[in-house]
N, C-alpha and C positions, 0 to 999 in steps of 0.2 A: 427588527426582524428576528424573529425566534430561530436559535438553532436548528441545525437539520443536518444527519448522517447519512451520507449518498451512500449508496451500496455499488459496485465498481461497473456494475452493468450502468448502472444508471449516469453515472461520471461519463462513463466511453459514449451514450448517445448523446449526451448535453454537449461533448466538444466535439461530437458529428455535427449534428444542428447549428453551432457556431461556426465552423468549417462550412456548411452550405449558405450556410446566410449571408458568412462574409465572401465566398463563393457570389452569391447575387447579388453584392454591390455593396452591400450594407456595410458602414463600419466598423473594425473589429470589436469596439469597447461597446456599443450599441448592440451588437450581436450576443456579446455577454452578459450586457446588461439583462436583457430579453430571456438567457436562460435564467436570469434569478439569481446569479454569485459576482460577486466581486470578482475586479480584473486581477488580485493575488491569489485570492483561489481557481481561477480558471489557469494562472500558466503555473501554477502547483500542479494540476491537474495536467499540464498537459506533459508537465516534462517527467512526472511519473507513468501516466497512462496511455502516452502520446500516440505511438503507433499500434496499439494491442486492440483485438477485436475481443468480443464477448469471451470465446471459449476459451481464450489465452489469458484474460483477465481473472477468470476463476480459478485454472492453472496457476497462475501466480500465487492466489493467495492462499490455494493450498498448499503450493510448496513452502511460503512463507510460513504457515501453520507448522508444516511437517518439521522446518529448520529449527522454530521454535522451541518445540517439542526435543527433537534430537539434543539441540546445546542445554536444554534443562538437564537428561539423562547422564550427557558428559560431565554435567557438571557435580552432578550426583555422585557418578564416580570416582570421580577426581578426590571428590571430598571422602569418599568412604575408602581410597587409596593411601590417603595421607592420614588417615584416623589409623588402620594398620599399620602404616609405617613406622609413623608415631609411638602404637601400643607396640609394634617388634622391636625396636628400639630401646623401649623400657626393660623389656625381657634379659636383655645380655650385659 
């Protein structure tokens, strides 16, 4: 089975659908079966995405973006703090 990159919307309905399936009787592992992933990727999936609905799941990975982003800048700094230091240090 060919790889495949869920996008987070798509993750949040696949373990809605297995919550209703296993909801109408069905077995958990049959119900996952059914969405197409293995039962290690679906409780990966659920103990990340477990209680979030759409609009929160985008929210998330924007802010994940944003943190990303931030600790590259910090790090940026850091580094061009101790290059100064460094060169004041040689000065005296």
């Amino acid at each position: 089975m060919p790889r495949k990159r869920h996008s987070a919307e798509e993750i949040v309905t696949k373990l809605r659908q297995v919550d209703v399936l296993s909801a109408q009787g069905r077995p958990v592992a049959e119900a996952i079966r059914s969405i197409g992933v293995t039962e290690v990727t679906y409780y990966r999936w659920r103990s990340e995405y477990g209680g979030l609905k759409g609009d929160q799941v985008k929210r998330l990975k924007e802010l994940e973006t944003e943190n990303s982003r931030l600790r590259r800048a910090v790090s940026d700094l850091t580094l061009d703090k101790m290059i100064l230091a460094e060169a004041a240090r040689g000065n005296f």
